[in-house]
C-alpha positions in Angstrom: -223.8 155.2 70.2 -222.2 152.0 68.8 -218.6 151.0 69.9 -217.6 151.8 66.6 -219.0 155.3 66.5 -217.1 155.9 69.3 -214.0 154.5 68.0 -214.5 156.6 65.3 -215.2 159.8 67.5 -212.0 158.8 69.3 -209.8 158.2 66.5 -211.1 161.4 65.2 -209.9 163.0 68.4 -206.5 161.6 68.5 -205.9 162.1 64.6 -207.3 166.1 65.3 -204.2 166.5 68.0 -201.7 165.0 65.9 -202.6 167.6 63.0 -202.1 170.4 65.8 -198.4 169.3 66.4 -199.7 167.3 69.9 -197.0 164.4 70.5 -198.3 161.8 72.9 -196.4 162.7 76.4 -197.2 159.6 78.5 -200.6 157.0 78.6 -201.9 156.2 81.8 -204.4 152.4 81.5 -206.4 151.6 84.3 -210.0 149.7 84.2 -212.2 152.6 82.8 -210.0 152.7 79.7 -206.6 154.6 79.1 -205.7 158.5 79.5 -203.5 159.8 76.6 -201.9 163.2 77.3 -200.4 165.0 74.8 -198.5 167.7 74.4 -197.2 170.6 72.2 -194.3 173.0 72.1 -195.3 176.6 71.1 -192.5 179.1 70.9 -193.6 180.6 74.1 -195.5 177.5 75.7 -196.3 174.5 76.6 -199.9 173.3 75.6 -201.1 170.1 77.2 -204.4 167.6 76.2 -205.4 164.8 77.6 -207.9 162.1 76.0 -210.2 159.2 77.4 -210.1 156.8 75.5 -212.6 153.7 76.0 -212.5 151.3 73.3 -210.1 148.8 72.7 -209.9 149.8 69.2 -208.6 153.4 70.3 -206.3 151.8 72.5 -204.7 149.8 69.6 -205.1 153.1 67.6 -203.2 155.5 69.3 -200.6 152.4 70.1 -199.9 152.6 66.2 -199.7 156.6 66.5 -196.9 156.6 68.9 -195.1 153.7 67.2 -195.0 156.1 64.8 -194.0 158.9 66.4 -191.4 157.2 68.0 -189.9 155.9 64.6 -189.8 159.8 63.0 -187.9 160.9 66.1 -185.7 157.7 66.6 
C-alpha cells in the first residue's frame, strides 16, 4: 500500500469517528507514529477508540480535526 492509500485509509478512520460523535480525548506521539483516542458520551456510557496513526499526513489531519473541535466548543 502507498503512503497515500494509507493516509487515505486513516483519514477515513478518523473522519468515520467524528460522524459517530467520537471527540479526540488526548494524542499520545512517540517514534512509531501517534495514538489518537477518542471518545463518546452515550446517555448511559462512556465509549472509547483509539487510532494508530502512521503518516505524517494523518498526523497533520487529525491536528486540523481537533483545531476544529476545539473552536465549536471554545
Amino acid at each position: 500500500m502507498t503512503e497515500y492509500q494509507e493516509f487515505l485509509q486513516e483519514r477515513d478512520q478518523i473522519d468515520y469517528l467524528v460522524a459517530q460523535g467520537y471527540k479526540i480525548k488526548s494524542i499520545t506521539e512517540n517514534l512509531s507514529g501517534a495514538f489518537v483516542d477518542f471518545e463518546k458520551y452515550t446517555e448511559s456510557q462512556v465509549e472509547n477508540e483509539t487510532l494508530h496513526i502512521l503518516t505524517a499526513n494523518g498526523r497533520k489531519y487529525f491536528s486540523v480535526v481537533l483545531l476544529e473541535q476545539q473552536r465549536k466548543t471554545g
